[in-house]
GUNU-919271 format. One record per residue: residue in one letter; x, y, z of N, C-alpha, C in turn; residue number from 1. Coordinates in steps of 0.2 Angstrom, whole numbers. Example, Ala and Ser with C-alpha at 12.3 -4.5 7.8 and 13.67 -1.06 7.14 Angstrom:
! GUNU-919271
  residu    n_x    n_y    n_z   ca_x   ca_y   ca_z    c_x    c_y    c_z  num
       a     66    -28     39     62    -22     39     66    -16     39    1
       s     64    -11     35     68     -5     36     64      0     39    2
This chain:
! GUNU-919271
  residu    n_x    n_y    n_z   ca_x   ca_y   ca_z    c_x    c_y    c_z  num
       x    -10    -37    -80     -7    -30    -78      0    -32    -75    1
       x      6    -29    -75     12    -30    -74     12    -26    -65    2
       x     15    -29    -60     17    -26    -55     21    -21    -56    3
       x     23    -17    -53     25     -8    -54     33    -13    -54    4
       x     36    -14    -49     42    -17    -53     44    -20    -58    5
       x     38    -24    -60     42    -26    -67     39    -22    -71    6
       x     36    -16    -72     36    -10    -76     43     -7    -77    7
       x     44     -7    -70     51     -3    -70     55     -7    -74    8
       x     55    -12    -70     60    -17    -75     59    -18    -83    9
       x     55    -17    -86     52    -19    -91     55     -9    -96   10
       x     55     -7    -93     56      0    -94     62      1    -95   11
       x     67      0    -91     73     -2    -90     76     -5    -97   12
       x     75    -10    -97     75    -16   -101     74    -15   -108   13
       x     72    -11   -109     68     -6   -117     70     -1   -117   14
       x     74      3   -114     77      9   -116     86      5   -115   15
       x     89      1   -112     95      0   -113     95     -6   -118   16
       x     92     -8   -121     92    -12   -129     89     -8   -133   17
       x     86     -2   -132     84      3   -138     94      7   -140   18
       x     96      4   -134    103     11   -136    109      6   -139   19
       x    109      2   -138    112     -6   -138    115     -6   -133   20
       x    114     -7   -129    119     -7   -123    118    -15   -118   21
       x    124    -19   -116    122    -23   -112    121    -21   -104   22
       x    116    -28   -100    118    -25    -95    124    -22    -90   23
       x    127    -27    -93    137    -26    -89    140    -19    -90   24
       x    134    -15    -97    136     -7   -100    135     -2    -95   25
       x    128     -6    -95    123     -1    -89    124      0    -82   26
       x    126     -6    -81    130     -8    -74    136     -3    -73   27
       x    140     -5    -77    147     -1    -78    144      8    -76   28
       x    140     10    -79    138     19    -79    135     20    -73   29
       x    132     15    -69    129     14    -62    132     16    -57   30
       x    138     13    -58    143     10    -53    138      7    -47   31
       x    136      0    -53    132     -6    -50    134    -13    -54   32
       x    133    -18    -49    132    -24    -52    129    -24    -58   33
       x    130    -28    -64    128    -30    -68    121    -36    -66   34
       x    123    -38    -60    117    -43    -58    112    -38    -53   35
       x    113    -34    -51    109    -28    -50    103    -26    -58   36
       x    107    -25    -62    100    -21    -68    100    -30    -70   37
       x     99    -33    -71     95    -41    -71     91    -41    -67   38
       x     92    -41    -60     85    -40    -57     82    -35    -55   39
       x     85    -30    -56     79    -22    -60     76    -25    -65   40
       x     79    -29    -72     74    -29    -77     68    -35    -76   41
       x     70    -39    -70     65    -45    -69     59    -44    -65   42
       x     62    -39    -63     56    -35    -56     58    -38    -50   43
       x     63    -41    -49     64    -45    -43     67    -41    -38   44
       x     71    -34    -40     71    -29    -37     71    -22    -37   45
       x     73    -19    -34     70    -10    -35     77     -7    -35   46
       x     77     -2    -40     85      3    -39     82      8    -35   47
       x     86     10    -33     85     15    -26     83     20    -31   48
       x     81     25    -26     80     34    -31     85     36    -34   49
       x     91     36    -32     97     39    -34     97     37    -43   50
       x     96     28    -41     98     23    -48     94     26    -51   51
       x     86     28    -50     82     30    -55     83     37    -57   52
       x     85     43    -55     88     49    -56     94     46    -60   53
       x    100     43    -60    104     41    -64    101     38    -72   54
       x     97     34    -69     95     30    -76     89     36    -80   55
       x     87     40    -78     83     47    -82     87     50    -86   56
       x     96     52    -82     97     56    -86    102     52    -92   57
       x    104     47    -90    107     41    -94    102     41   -102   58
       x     96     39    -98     91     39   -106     88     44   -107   59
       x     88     52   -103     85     57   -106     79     55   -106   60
       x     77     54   -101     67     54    -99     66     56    -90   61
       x     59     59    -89     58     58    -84     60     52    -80   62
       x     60     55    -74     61     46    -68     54     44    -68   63
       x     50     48    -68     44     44    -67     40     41    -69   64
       x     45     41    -78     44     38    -83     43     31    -84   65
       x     50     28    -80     48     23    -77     46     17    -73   66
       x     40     23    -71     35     19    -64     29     17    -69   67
       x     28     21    -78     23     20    -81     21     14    -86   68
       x     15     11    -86     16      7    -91     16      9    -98   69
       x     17      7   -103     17      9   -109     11     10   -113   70
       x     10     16   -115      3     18   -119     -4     19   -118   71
       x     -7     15   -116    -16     16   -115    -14     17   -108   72
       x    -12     13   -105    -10     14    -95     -8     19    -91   73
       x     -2     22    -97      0     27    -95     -5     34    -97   74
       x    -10     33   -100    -18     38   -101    -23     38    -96   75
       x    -22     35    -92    -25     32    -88    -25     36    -81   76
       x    -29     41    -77    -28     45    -75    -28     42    -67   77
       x    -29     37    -66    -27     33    -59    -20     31    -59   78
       x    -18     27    -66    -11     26    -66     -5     32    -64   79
       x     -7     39    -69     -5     44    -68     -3     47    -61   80
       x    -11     46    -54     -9     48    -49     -6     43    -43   81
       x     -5     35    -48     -1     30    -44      7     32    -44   82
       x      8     34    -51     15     35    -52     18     41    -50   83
       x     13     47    -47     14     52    -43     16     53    -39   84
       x     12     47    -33     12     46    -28     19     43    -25   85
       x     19     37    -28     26     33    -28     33     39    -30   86
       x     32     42    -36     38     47    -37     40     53    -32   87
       x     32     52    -27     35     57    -21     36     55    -15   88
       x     35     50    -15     37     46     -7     44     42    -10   89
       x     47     40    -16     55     42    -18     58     48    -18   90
       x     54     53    -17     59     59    -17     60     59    -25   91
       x     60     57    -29     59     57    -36     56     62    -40   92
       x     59     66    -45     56     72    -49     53     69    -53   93
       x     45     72    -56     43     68    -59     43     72    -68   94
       x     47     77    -68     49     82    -74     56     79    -76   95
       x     57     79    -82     61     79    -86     65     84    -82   96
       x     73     82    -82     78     89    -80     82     92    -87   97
């Protein structure tokens, strides 16, 4: 099982190469370092709340989106109130806007 960071990261990482975009693209929309979403997608570190409300409406998904692992885990009803809990102590909406 992956740590909640590099879900994010992993999350991250899967939706800005689903769009083609390099990190230096995503960076640039940020107004963030490009060595910034490198270590969001490695898990080595966390984007603040802001980033993660940025990066939801960049890719058109919930923020809480990417606290989820992909598939069976994200069915998983303890995962479901791990990535609650986290998206409320971010101040993070956990609905799509």
């Amino acid at each position: 099982m992956m740590t909640i960071a590099e879900t994010v990261g992993e999350n991250i990482r899967r939706e800005r190469e689903t769009r083609g975009l390099s990190q230096g693209d995503l960076a640039k929309a940020l107004h963030v370092k490009p060595q910034s979403v490198y270590r969001w997608e490695k898990g080595k570190a966390w984007p603040t709340s802001r980033n993660i409300e940025a990066l939801a409406k960049i890719f058109k998904r919930p923020a809480s989106s990417f606290f989820q692992e992909p598939a069976a885990a994200a069915k998983d009803p303890k995962v479901r109130e791990a990535v609650a809990v986290i998206c409320r102590a971010l101040g993070i909406s956990g609905s799509k806007k």
